[in-house]
VEXDREN-2710 file (C-alpha; in Angstrom, 1 decimal):
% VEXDREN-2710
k/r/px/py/pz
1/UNK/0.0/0.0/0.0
2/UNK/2.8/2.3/0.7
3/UNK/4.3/1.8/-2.6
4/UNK/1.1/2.7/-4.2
5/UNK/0.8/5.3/-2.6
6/UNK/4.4/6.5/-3.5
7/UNK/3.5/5.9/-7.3
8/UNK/-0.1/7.8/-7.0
9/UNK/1.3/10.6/-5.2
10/UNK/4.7/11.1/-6.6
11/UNK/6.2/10.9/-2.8
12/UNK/10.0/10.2/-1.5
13/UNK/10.1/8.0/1.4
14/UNK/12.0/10.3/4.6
15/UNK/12.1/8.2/7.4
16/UNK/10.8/4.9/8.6
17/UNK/7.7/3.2/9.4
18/UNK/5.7/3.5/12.6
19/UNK/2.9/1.1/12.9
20/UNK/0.2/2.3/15.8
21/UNK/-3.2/0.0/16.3
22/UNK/-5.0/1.6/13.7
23/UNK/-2.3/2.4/11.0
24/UNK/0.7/2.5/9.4
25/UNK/2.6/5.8/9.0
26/UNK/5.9/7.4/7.1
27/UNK/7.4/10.0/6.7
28/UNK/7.5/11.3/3.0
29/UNK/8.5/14.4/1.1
30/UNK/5.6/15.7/-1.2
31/UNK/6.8/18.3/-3.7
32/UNK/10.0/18.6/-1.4
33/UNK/8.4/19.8/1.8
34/UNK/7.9/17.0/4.9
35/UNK/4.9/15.2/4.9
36/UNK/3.3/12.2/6.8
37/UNK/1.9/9.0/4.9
38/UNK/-0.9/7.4/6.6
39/UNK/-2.0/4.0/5.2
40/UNK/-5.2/2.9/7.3
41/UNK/-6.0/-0.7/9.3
42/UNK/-9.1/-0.4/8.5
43/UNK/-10.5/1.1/5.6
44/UNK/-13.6/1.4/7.3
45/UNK/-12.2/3.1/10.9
46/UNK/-12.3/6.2/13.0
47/UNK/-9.1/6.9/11.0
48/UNK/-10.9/7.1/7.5
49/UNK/-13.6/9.3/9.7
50/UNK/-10.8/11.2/11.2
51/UNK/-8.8/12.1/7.9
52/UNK/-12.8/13.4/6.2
53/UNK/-12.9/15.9/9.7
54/UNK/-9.0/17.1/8.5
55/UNK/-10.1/17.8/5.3
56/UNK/-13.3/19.6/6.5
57/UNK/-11.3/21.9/9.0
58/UNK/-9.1/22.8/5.9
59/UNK/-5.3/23.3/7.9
60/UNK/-7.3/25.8/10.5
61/UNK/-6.1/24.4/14.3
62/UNK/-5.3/20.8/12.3
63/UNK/-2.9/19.5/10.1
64/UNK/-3.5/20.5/6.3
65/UNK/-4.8/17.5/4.4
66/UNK/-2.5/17.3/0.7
67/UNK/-4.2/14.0/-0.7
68/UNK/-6.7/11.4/0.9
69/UNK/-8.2/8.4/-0.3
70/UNK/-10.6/5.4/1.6
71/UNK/-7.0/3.7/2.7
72/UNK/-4.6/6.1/3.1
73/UNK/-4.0/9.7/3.8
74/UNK/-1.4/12.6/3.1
75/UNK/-0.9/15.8/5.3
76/UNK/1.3/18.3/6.4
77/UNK/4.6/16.7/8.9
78/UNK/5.2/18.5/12.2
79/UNK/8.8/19.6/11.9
80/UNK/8.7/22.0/14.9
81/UNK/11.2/21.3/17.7
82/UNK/8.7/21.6/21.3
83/UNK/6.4/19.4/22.5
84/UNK/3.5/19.8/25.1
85/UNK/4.1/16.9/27.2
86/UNK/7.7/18.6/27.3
87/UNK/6.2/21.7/28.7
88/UNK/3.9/20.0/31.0
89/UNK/7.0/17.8/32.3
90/UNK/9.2/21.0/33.0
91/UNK/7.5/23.3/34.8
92/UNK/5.1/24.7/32.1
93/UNK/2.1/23.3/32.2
94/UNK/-0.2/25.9/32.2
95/UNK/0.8/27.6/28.9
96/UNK/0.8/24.3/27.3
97/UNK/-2.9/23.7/28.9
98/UNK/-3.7/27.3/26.7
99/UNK/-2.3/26.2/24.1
100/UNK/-4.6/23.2/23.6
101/UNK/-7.2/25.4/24.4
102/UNK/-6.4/27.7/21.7
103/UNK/-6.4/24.7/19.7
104/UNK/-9.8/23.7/20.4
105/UNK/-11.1/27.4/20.1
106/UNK/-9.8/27.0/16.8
107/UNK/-11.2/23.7/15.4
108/UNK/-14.4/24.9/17.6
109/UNK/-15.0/28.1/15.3
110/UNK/-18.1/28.1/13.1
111/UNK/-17.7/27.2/8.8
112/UNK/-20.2/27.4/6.4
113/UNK/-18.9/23.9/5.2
114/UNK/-22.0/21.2/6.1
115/UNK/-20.7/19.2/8.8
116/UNK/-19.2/15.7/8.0
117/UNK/-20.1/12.6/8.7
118/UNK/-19.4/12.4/12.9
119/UNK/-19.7/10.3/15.5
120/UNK/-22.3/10.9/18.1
121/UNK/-21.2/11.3/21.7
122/UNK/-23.8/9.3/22.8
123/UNK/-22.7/6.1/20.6
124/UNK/-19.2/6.8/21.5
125/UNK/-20.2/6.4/25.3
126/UNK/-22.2/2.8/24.8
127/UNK/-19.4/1.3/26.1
128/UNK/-18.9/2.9/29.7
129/UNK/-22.2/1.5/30.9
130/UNK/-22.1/-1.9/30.3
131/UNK/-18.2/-1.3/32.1
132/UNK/-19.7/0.3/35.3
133/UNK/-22.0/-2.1/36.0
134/UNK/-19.3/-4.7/36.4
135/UNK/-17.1/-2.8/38.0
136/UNK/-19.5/-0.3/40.3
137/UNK/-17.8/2.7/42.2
138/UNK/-16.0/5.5/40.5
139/UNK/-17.5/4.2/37.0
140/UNK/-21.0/3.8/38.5
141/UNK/-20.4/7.3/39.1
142/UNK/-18.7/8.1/35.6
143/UNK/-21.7/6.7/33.5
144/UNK/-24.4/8.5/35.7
145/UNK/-22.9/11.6/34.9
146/UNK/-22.3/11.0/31.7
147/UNK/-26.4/9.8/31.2
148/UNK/-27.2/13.1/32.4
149/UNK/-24.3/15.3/30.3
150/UNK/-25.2/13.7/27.2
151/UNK/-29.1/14.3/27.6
152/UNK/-29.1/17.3/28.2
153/UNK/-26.0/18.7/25.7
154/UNK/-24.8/22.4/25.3
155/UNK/-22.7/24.4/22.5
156/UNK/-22.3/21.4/19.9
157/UNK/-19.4/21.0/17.6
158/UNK/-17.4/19.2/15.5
159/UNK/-14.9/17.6/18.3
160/UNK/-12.2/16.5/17.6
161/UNK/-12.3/14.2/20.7
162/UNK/-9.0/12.8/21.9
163/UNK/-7.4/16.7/22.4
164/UNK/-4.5/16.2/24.3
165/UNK/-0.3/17.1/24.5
166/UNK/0.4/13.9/21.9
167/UNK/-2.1/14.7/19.4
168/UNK/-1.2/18.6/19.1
169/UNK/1.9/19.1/17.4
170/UNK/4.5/22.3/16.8
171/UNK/4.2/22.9/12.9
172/UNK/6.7/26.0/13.3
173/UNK/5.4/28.9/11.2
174/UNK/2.0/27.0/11.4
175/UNK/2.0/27.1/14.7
176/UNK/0.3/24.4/16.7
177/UNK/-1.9/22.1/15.1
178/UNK/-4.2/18.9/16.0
179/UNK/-3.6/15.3/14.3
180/UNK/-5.4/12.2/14.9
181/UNK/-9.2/13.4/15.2
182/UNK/-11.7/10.6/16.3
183/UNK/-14.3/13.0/14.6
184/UNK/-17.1/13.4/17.2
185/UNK/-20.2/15.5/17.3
186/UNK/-21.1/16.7/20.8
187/UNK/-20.8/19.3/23.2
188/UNK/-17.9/21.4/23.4
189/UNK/-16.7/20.8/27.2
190/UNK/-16.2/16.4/26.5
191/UNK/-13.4/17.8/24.6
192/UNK/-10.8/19.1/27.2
193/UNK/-11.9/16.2/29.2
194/UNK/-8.5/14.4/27.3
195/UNK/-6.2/17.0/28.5
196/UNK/-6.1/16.1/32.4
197/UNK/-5.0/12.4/32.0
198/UNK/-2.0/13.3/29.8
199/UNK/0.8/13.5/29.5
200/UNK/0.7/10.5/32.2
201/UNK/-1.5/7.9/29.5
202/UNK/1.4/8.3/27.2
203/UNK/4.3/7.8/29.4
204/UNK/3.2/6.7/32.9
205/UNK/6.8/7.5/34.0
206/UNK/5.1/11.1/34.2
207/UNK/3.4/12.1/37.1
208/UNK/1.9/15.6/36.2
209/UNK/-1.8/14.7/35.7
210/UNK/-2.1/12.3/38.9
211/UNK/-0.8/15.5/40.7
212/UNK/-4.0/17.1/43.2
213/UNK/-2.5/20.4/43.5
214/UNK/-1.8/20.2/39.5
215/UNK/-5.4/18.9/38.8
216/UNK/-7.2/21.6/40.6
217/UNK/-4.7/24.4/38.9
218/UNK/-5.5/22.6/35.4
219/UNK/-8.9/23.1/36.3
220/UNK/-8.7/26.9/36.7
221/UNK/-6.7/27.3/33.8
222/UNK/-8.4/25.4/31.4
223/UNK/-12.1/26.8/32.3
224/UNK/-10.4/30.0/32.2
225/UNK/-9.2/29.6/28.2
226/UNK/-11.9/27.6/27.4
227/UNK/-14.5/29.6/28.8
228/UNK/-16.2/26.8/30.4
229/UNK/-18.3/26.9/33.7
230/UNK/-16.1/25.0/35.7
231/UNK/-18.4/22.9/37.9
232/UNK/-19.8/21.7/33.9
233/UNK/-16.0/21.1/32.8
234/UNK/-15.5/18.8/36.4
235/UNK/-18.3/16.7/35.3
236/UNK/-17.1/15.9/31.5
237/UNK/-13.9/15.4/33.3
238/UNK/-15.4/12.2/35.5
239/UNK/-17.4/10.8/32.4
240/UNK/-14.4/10.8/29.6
241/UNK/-12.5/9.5/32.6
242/UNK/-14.4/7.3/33.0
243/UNK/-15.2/6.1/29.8
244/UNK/-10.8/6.3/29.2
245/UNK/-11.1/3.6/32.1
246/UNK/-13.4/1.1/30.7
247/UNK/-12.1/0.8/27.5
248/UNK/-8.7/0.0/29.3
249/UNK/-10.6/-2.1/31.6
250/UNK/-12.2/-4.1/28.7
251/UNK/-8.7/-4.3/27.6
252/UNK/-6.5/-5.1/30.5
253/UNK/-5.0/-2.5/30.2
254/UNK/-2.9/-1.1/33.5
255/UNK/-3.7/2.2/32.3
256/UNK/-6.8/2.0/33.6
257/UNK/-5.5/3.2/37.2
258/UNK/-4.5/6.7/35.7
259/UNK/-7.8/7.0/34.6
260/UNK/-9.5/5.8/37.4
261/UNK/-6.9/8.1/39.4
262/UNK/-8.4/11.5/37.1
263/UNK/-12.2/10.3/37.9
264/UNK/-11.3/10.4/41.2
265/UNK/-10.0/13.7/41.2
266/UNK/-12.6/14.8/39.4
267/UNK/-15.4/13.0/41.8
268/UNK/-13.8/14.4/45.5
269/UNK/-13.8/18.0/43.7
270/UNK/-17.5/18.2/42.5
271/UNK/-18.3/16.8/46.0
272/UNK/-16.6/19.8/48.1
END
């Protein structure tokens, strides 16, 4: 598939493969400038739906789309030297909690485009329930709140829905852009729920989220930028917490205790 894509394309190979759970990607050159091949698992998965929502928001807070077809995509390559989960890690945390924020404000903004196709929150949820009523507790918690969240839903959007320091990347003169949209339709405040589990989920060697005194400051911060009534933002918090924890549940997955650990947070705060 790669090679066809090399042919169709007219792409140099710059780099070597990484293969994730959903794809295969590599780095390319595209008319001499850096770009990123993606060749899909499944033709038919959140990455196919993902690479349509990059196309829709057109390089504004995402990665600029250069080619797509149903197996593969071509975009833009983040050549840009920081890294959020750097900032988070040492001692800048807030400005790189903003900075996603001014992502999401971003990708948030109204286009005249007709949406494309999405994901409902409430089908990306279905499988938190069935979860919490093995487990009970926090996640009995988690998927009451999330009942009520999702029945009741404010300010709806395209999300991109998995917003956090790995999936927004320093483009240089672009700035900083989003990659890796699970292209959700919802309300607005499920999609800074991501932001206060990471950088921990991607390298548990990291202990910023777990922090108390850094959760309650991300808290501030974030409804601050975001513009978010805070007691609503503590709430999408404990559901995609939640949720993060049943699917790793499901999966064995020890990351479950980091999410569990965020839900937490998230529970002893609304309760004060």
């Amino acid at each position: 598939m790669f090679e066809t894509c090399l042919r169709q394309w007219d792409l140099t190979a710059d780099g070597v493969v990484t293969v994730t759970r959903t794809a295969r990607l590599l780095p390319v050159l595209w008319q001499g400038a850096p770009a990123m091949l993606k060749v899909f698992a499944d033709p038919d998965g959140e990455d196919l739906r993902g690479s349509v929502l990059l196309s829709w928001w057109n390089g504004e807070g995402a990665a600029r789309v250069l080619a797509q077809s149903d197996t593969a995509l071509l975009m833009e390559r983040a050549a840009g030297p920081q890294s959020l989960a750097g900032m988070a890690s040492n001692g800048h945390d807030d400005e790189a909690c903003r900075l996603l924020c001014a992502v999401a404000a971003r990708l948030h903004a109204p286009r005249s485009e007709p949406l494309p196709p999405l994901t409902p929150l409430q089908r990306w949820f279905a499988e938190l329930d069935p979860v919490a009523r093995t487990e009970g507790g926090i996640l009995m918690r988690a998927a009451d709140t999330a009942r009520i969240l999702l029945a009741d839903p404010r300010d709806v959007a395209a999300l991109h829905g998995d917003l956090h320091h790995g999936n927004v990347l320093d483009f240089g003169a672009r700035g900083w852009l989003a990659i890796d949209p699970k292209a959700l339709l919802g309300e607005r405040g499920f999609e800074f729920a991501a932001i206060f589990a990471n950088p921990d989920l991607a390298d548990p060697t990291t202990r910023v989220a777990r922090d108390a005194d850094r959760f309650a400051r991300r808290l501030e911060t974030v409804a601050a930028a975001a513009g978010l009534e805070r007691l609503r933002l503590l709430k999408w918090i404990l559901a995609g917490s939640g949720l993060s924890a049943a699917w790793f549940i499901r999966d064995r997955d020890p990351l479950a205790a980091i999410s569990l650990r965020i839900a937490r947070l998230a529970a002893a705060e609304l309760d004060r």
